[in-house]
NULUM-438586 format. One record per residue: z, y, x of N, C-alpha, C in turn. Coordinates in steps of 0.2 Angstrom, whole numbers, padded with zeros to 4 digits, always signed. Example, Ala and Ser with C-alpha at 12.3 -4.5 7.8 and 13.67 -1.06 7.14 Angstrom:
// residues 2
+0039-0028+0066+0039-0022+0062+0039-0016+0066+0035-0011+0064+0036-0005+0068+0039+0000+0064
This chain:
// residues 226
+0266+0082-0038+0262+0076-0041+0259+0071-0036+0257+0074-0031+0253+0070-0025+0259+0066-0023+0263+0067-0021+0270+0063-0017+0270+0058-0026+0272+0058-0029+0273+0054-0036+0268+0048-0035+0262+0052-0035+0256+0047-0034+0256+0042-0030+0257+0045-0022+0259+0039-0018+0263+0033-0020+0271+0038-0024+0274+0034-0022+0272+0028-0029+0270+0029-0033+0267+0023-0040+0261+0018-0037+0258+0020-0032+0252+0017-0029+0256+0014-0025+0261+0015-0020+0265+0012-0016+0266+0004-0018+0271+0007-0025+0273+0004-0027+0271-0004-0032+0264-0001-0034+0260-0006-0035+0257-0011-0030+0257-0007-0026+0254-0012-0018+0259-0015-0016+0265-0013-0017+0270-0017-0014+0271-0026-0017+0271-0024-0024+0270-0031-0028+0265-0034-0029+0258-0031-0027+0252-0036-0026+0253-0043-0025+0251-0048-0028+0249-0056-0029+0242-0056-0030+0238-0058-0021+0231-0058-0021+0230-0065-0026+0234-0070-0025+0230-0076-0031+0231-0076-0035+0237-0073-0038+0237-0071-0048+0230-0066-0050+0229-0061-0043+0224-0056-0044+0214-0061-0045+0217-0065-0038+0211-0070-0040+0210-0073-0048+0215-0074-0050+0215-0081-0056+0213-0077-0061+0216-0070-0064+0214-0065-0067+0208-0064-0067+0204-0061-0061+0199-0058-0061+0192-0064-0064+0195-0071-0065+0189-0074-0069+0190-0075-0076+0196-0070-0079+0198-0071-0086+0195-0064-0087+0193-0061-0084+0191-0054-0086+0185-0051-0080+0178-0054-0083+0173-0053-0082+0169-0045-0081+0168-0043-0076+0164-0037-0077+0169-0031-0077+0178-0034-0072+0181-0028-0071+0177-0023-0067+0179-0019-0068+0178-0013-0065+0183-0010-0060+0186-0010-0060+0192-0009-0055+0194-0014-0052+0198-0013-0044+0200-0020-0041+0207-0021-0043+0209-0026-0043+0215-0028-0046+0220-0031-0043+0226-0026-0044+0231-0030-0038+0235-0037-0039+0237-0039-0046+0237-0045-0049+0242-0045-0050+0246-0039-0050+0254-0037-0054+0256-0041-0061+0261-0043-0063+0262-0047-0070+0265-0042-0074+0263-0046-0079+0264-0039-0085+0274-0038-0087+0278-0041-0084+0281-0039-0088+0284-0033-0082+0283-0032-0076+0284-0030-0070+0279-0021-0073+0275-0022-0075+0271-0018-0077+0274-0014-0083+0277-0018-0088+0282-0014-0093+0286-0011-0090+0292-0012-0087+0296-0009-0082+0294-0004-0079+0288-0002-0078+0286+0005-0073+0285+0005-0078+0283+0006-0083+0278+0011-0090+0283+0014-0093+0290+0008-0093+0298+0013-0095+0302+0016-0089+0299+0016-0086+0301+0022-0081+0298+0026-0080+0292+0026-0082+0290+0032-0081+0291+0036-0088+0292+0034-0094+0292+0036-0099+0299+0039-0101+0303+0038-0097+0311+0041-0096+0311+0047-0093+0305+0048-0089+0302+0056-0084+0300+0061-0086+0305+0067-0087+0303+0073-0090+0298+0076-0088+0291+0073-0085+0287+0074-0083+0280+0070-0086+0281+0067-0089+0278+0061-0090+0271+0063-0093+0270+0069-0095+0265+0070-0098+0260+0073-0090+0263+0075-0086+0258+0076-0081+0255+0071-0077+0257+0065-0079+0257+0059-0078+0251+0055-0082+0250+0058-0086+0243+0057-0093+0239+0063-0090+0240+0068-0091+0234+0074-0091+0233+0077-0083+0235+0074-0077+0234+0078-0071+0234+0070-0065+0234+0066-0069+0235+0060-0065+0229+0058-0063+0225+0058-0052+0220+0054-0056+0216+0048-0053+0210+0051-0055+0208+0042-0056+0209+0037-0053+0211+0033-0057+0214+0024-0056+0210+0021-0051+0214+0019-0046+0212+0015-0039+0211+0006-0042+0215+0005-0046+0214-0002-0048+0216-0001-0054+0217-0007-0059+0217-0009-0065+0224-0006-0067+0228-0008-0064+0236-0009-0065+0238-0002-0068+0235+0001-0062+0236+0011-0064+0232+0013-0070+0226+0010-0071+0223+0011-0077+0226+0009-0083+0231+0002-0084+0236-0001-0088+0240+0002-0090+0243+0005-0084+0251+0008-0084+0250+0016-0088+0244+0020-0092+0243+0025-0093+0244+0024-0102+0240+0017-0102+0241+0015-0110+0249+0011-0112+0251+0008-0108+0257+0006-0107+0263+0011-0107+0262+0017-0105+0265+0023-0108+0266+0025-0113+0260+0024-0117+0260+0028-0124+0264+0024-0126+0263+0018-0128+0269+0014-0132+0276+0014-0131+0277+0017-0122+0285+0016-0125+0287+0023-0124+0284+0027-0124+0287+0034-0126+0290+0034-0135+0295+0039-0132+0303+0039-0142+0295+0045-0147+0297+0045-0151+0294+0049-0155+0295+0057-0155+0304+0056-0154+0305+0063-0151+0299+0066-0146+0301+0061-0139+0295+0064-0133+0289+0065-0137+0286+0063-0139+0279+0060-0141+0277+0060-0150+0277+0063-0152+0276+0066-0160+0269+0060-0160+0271+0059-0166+0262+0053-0168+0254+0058-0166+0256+0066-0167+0249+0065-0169+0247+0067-0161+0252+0070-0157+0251+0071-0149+0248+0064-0145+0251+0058-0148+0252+0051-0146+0244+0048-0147+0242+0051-0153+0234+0049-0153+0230+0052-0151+0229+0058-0151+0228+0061-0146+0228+0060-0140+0234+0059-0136+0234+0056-0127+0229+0049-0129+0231+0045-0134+0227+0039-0132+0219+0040-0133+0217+0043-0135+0210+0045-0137+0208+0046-0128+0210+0050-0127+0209+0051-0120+0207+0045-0114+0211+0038-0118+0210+0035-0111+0205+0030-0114+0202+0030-0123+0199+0026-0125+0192+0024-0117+0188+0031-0116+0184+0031-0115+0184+0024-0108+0192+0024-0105+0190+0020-0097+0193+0012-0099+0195+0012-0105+0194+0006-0110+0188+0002-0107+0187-0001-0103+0183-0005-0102+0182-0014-0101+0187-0018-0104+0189-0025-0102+0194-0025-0107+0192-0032-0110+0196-0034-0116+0206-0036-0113+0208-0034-0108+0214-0036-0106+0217-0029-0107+0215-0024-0104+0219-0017-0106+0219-0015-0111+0213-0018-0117+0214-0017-0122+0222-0020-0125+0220-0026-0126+0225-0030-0129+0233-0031-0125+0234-0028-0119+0239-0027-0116+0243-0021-0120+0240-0016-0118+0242-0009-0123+0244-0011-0129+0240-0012-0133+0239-0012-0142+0245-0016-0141+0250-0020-0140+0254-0023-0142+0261-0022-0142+0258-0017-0138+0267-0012-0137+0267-0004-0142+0259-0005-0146+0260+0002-0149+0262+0002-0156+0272+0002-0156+0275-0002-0162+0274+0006-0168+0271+0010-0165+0271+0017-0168+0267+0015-0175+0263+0011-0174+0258+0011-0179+0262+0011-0186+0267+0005-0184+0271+0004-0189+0276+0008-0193+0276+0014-0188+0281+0020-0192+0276+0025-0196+0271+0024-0195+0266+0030-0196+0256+0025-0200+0261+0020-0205+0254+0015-0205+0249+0019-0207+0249+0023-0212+0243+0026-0215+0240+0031-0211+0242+0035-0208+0242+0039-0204+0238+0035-0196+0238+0031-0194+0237+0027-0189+0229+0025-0192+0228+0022-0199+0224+0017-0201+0218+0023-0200+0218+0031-0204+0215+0033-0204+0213+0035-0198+0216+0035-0191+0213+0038-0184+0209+0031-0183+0210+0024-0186+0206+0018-0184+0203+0018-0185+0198+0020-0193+0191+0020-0198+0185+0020-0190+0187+0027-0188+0180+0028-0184+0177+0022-0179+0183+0022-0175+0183+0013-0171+0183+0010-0173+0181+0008-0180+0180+0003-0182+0173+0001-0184+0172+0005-0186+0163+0005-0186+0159+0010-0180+0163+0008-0174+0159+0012-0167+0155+0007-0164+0149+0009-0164+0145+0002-0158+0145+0003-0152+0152+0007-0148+0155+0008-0142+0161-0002-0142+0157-0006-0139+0161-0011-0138+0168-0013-0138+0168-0009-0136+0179-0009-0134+0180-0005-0137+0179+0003-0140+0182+0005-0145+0182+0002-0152+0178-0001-0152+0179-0005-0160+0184-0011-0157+0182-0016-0152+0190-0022-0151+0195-0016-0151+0196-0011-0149+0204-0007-0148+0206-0009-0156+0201-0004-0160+0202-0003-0168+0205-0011-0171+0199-0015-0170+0200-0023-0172+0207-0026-0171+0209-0024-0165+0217-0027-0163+0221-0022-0162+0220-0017-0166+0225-0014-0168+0228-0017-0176+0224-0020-0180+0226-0021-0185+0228-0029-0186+0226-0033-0181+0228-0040-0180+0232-0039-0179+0238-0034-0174+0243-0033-0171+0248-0028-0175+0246-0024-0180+0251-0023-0184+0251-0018-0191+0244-0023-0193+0241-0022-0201+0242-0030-0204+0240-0034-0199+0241-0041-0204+0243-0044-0207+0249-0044-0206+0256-0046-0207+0260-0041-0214+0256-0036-0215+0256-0033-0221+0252-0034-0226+0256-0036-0232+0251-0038-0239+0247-0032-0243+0249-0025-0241+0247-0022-0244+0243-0017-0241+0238-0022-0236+0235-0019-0230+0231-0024-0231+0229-0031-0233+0226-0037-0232+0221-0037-0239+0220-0032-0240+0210-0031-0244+0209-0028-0241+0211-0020-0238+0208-0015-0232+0206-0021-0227+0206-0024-0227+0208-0027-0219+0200-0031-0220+0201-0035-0225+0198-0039-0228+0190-0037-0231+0189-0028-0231+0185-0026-0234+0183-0024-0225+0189-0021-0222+0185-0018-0215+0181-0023-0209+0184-0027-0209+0181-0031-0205+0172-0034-0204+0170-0034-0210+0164-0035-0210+0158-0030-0210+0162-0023-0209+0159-0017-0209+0159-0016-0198+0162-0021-0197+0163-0019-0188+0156-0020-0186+0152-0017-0183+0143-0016-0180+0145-0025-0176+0143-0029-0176+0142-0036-0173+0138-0037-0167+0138-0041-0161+0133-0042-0157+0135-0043-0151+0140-0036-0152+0144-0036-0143+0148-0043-0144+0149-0048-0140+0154-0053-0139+0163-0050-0140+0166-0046-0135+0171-0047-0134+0173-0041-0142+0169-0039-0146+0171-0036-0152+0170-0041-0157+0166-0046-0157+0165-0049-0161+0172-0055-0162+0174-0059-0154+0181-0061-0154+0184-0059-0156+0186-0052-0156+0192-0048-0159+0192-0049-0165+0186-0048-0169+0185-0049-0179+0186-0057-0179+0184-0061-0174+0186-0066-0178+0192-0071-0175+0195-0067-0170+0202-0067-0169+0209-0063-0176+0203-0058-0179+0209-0055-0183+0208-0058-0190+0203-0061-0190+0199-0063-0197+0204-0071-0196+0204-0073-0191+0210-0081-0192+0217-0078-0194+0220-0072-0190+0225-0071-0192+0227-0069-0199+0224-0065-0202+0222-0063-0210+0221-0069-0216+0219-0074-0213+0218-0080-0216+0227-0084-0215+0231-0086-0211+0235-0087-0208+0240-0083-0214+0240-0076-0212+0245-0073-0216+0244-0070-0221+0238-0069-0223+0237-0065-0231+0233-0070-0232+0233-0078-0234+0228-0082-0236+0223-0078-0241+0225-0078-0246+0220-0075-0251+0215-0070-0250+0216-0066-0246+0211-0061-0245+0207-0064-0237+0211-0067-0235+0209-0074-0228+0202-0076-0230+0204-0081-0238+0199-0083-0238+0192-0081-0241+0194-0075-0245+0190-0069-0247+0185-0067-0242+0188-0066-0234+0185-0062-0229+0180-0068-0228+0180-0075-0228+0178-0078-0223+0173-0083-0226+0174-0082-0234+0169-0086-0239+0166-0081-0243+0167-0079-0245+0165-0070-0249+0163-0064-0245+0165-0062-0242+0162-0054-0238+0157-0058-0235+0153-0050-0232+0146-0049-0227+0149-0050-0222+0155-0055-0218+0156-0056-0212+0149-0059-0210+0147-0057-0202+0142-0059-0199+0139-0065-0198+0139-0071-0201+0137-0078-0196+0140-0081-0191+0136-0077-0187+0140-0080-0180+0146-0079-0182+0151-0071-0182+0158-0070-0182+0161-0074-0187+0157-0077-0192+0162-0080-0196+0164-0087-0195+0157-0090-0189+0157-0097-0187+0162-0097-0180+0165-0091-0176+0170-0090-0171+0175-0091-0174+0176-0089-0180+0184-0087-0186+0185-0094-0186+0180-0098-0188+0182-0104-0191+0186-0107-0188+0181-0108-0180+0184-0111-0175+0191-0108-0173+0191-0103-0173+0200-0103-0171+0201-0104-0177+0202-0103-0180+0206-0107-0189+0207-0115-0187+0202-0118-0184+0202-0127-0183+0207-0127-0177+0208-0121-0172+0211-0123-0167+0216-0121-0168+0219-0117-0171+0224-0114-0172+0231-0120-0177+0228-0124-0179+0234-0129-0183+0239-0126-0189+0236-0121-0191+0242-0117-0195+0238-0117-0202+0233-0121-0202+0229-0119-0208+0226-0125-0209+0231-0127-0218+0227-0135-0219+0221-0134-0223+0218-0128-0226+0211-0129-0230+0209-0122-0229+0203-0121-0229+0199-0113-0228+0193-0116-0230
């Protein structure tokens, strides 16, 4: 496992881009890891390689602590492309519970969540391991929960009252939780109008977060009345 180590660390040192890594680190405030400044689609390619590795779970449960960002990305970035064969749903939530905790900056969230196409084979089953993040006042696990559901609940009409009921129940205040509700409160507007505009005129949405909704609604150009 030690020779593995190196050689994934090597290998992300080899690709370092210190000015991508500069231009990053002021779109992502208060990282905590240094960052090599690798592009994400170069990052998908190692996350499918290593998920082709008969090993790959030693690679989640014995792998350790993240030197930079990148290796902290590539762990959630795994879950998503593991087959279901490899990787059973409830085994799959479980690994990712593990990595909520080093969840710290709204990019790892939103990197990972997008490739977790699982959700959508397993919706209800997914929705109910979301409930608890969803009302956590742990910062970034309620944004995980929040764009988990911008990402592949909204687009679903038989998901857009839950959605529309959950959202205003998310603990408010932290910033980068509140963009996420009012990043996923445009999107729900956009794609399930009706309960869009339910969320945003009708529900206990917060004030502020529903004054941040607005505004990407006005920026967004996809929506002529709200």
């Amino acid at each position: 496992m030690a020779a593995r180590k190196f050689d994934l660390l090597a290998r992300l040192q080899a690709a370092a881009d210190p000015k991508h890594a500069a231009f990053i680190r002021k779109l992502i405030p208060g990282v905590s890891l240094p960052l090599l400044g690798l592009r994400m689609p170069l990052l998908h390619r190692i996350a499918k390689d290593l998920a082709r590795q008969d090993d790959w779970r030693d690679y989640i449960d014995n792998y350790p602590a993240a030197q930079c960002m990148e290796e902290s990305m590539l762990r959630g970035l795994l879950l998503g492309q593991l087959s279901e064969r490899s990787c059973p749903i409830e085994l799959r939530l479980k690994l990712i519970e593990k990595t909520l905790p080093s969840l710290d900056n709204w990019s790892l969230i939103d990197s990972c969540v997008t490739c977790y196409k699982f959700a959508r084979k397993h919706p209800e089953r997914v929705w109910e391991w979301l409930e608890p993040m969803l009302i956590s006042h742990q910062e970034y696990q309620a944004r995980f929960g929040v764009v988990m559901l911008l990402w592949h609940y909204c687009d679903k009409p038989e998901y857009a009252q839950r959605i529309a009921t959950a959202l205003p129940l998310v603990p408010s205040g932290a910033y980068y939780c509140d963009m996420a509700v009012a990043w996923c409160s445009c999107e729900l507007c956009i794609r399930q109008p009706v309960w869009g505009k339910y969320l945003i005129h009708e529900s206990r949405l917060a004030s502020k977060t529903r004054a941040m909704a607005l505004r990407k609604i006005r920026e967004s150009y996809r929506i002529s009345d709200i």
